[in-house]
NUKOLSE-27374 format. One record per residue (C-alpha): residue number from 1; chain; x, y, z. Coordinates in steps of 0.5 Angstrom, whole numbers, m for minus. Layout:
REM residues N
- num, cadena, c1, c2, c3
- NUM, A, X, Y, Z
...
//
This chain:
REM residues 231
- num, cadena, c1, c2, c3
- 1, A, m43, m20, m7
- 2, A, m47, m15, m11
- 3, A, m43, m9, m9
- 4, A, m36, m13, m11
- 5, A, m34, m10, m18
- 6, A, m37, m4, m16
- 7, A, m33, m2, m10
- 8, A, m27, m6, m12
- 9, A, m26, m2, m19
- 10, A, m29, 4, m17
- 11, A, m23, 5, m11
- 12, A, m17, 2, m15
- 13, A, m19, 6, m23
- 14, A, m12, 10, m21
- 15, A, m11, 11, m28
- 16, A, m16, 17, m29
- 17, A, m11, 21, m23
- 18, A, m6, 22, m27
- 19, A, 1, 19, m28
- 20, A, 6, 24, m26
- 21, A, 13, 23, m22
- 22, A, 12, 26, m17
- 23, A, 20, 28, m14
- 24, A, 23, 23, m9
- 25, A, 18, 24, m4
- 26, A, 21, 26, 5
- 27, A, 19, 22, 12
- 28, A, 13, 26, 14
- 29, A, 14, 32, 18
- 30, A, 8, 34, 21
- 31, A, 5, 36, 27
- 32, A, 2, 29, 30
- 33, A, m4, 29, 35
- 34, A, 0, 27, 43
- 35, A, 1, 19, 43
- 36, A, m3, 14, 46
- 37, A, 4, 12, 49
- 38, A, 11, 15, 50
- 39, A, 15, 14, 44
- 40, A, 20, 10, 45
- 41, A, 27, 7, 42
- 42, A, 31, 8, 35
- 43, A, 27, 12, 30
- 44, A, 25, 6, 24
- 45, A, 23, 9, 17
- 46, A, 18, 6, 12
- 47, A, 17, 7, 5
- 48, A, 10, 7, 2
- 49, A, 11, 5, m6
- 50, A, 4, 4, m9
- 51, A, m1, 8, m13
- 52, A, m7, 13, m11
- 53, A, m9, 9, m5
- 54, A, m2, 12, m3
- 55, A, m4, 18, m5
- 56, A, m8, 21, m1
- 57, A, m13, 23, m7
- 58, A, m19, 27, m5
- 59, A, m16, 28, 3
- 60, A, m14, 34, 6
- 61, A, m7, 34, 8
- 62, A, m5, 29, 12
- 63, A, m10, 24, 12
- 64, A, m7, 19, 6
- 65, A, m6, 11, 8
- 66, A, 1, 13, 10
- 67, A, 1, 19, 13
- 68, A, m5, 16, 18
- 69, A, m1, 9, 19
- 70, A, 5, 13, 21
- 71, A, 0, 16, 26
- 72, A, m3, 10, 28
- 73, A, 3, 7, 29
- 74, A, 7, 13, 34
- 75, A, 0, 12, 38
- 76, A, 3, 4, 39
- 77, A, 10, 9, 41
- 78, A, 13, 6, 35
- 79, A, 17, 11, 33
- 80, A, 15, 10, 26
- 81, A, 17, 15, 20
- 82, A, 13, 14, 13
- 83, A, 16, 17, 7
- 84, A, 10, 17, 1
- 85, A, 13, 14, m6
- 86, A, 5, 14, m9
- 87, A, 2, 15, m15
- 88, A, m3, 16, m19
- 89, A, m4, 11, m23
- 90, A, 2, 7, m23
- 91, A, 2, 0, m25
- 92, A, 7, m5, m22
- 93, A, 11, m3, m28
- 94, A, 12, 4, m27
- 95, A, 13, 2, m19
- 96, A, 19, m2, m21
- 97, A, 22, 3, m25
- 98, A, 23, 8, m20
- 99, A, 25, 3, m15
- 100, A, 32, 4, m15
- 101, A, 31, 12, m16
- 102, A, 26, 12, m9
- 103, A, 30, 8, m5
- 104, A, 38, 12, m6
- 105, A, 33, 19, m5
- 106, A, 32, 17, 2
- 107, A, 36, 19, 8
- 108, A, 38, 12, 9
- 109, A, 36, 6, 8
- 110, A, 29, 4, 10
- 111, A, 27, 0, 15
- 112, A, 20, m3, 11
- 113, A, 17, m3, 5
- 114, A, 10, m2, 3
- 115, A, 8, m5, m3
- 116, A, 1, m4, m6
- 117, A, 1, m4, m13
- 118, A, m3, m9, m18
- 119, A, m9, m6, m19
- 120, A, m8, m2, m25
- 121, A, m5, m8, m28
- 122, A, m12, m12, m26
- 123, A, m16, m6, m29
- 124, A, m13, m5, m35
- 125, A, m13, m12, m37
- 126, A, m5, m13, m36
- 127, A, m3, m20, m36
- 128, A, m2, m23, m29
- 129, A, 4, m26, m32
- 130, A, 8, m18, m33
- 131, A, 5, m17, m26
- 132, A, 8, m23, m21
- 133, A, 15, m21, m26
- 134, A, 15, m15, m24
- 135, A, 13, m15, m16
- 136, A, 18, m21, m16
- 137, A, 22, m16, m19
- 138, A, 21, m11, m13
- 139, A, 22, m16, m8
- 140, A, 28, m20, m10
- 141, A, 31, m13, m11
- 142, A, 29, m11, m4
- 143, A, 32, m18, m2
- 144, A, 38, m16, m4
- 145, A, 38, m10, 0
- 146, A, 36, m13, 7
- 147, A, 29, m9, 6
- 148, A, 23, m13, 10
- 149, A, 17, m12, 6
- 150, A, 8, m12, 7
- 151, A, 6, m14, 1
- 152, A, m2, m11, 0
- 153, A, m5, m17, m3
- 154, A, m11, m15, m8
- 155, A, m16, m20, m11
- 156, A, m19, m19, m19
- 157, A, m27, m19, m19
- 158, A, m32, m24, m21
- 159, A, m33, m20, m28
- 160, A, m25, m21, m31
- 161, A, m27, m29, m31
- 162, A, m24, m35, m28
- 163, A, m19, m36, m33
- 164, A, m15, m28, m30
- 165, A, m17, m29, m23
- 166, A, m14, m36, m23
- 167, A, m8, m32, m26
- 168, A, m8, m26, m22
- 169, A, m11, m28, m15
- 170, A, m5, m33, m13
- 171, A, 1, m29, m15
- 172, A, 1, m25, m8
- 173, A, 0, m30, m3
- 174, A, 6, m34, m8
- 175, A, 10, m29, m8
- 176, A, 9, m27, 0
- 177, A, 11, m34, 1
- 178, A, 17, m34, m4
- 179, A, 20, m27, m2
- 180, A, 19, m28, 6
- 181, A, 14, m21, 5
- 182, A, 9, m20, 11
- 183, A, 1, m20, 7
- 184, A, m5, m17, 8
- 185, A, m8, m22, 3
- 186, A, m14, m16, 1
- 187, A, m12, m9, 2
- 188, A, m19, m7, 0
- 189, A, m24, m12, 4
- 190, A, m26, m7, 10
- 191, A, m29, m2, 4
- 192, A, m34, m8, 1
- 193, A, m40, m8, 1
- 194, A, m38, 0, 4
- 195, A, m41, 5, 0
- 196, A, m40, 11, 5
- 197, A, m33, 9, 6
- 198, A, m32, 11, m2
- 199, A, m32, 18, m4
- 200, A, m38, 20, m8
- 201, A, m33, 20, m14
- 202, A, m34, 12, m13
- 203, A, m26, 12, m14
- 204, A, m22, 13, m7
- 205, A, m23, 12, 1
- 206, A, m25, 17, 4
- 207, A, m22, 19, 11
- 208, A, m27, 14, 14
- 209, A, m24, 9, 10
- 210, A, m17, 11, 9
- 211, A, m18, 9, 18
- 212, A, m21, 3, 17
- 213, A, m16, 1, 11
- 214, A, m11, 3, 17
- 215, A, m14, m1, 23
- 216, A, m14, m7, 19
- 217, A, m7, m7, 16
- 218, A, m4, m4, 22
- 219, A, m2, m11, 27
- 220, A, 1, m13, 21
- 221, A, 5, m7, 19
- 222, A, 9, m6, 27
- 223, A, 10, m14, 27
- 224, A, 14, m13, 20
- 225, A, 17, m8, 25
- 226, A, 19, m13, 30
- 227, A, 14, m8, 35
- 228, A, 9, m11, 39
- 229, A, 6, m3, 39
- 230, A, 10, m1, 44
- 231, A, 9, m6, 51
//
């Protein structure tokens, strides 16, 4: 695929975003659109841990991949609330580190775990071995908890070479396996070979791109839930 590396590196180069904490981040208040259904049951929260594809860099308020996941999700009727844990140019690492801090600064426990983390190791030429430790770390963490967990696979390009992809490319799918998360096995695939769905910095999703991410990822998310989409 000839736009593989391009789109692949150019939406995940996090790094140049920034790094700061942001403080412990809130479920979202926001004004919503009416639901396609009536929300219905006990409110369920989500915790979205990841970097800038969680941030929402570039968009207008309310247009990040959690804030319209939430949104698509209530158009189910699940009662969705998703907090957003992203920054900028964080690595598996960093999300590690403030696990523990982010989860004892939500209102309760969260019911689910987003997890998108690892590209900035892959960019920066991490080796995969710190990066599966520190995902595993964070899931046997949210194991220990009783928090299910999606995982956002991510898949190295071509240029990085067999020997890394044949390292790097495995670890979510094992790790999946291993901690009982749900996977998305290539969070990224709807923006290949997609260039207008990328912003003209050839780094983030647009808004366009941000739904396609949603309405490619958002079965899997309501079933970690245990919803059907509300019928």
């Amino acid at each position: 695929m000839k736009l593989y590396f391009v789109a692949l590196a150019g939406v995940l180069l996090l790094a140049g975003c920034g790094k700061e904490q942001p403080p412990a981040p809130a479920p979202s208040n926001r004004a919503e659109a009416p639901p396609e259904v009536p929300v219905m049951g006990a409110e369920v929260t989500v915790l979205a841990l990841g970097d800038s594809l969680f941030t929402g860099y570039g968009l207008g308020e309310g247009d990040s991949y959690p804030a319209r996941l939430e949104r698509a999700l209530r158009a189910r009727g699940i009662n969705a609330r998703i907090a957003n844990a992203g920054v900028s140019g964080d690595t598996s690492a960093g999300g590690l580190q403030r696990l523990a801090f982010t989860l004892s600064s939500q209102p309760r426990k969260p019911d689910l775990v987003l997890i998108s983390l690892g590209g900035n190791d892959m960019l920066r030429g991490l080796p995969p071995e710190q990066t599966r430790a520190n995902l595993a770390a964070i899931l046997a963490e949210l194991d220990r908890q009783g928090i299910a967990a999606v995982l956002l696979g991510m898949l190295a390009p071509p240029n990085l070479g067999a020997d890394f992809r044949g390292k790097f490319d495995p670890i979510y799918p094992a790790l999946a396996r291993k901690h009982g998360a749900v996977l998305v096995p290539f969070f990224l695939q709807p923006l290949m070979n997609r260039p207008d769905l990328v912003q003209q910095d050839h780094i983030h999703p647009t808004v366009q791109g941000i739904e396609a991410l949603v309405a490619e990822t958002v079965d899997e998310v309501a079933g970690a839930l245990g919803r059907d989409g509300g019928t």
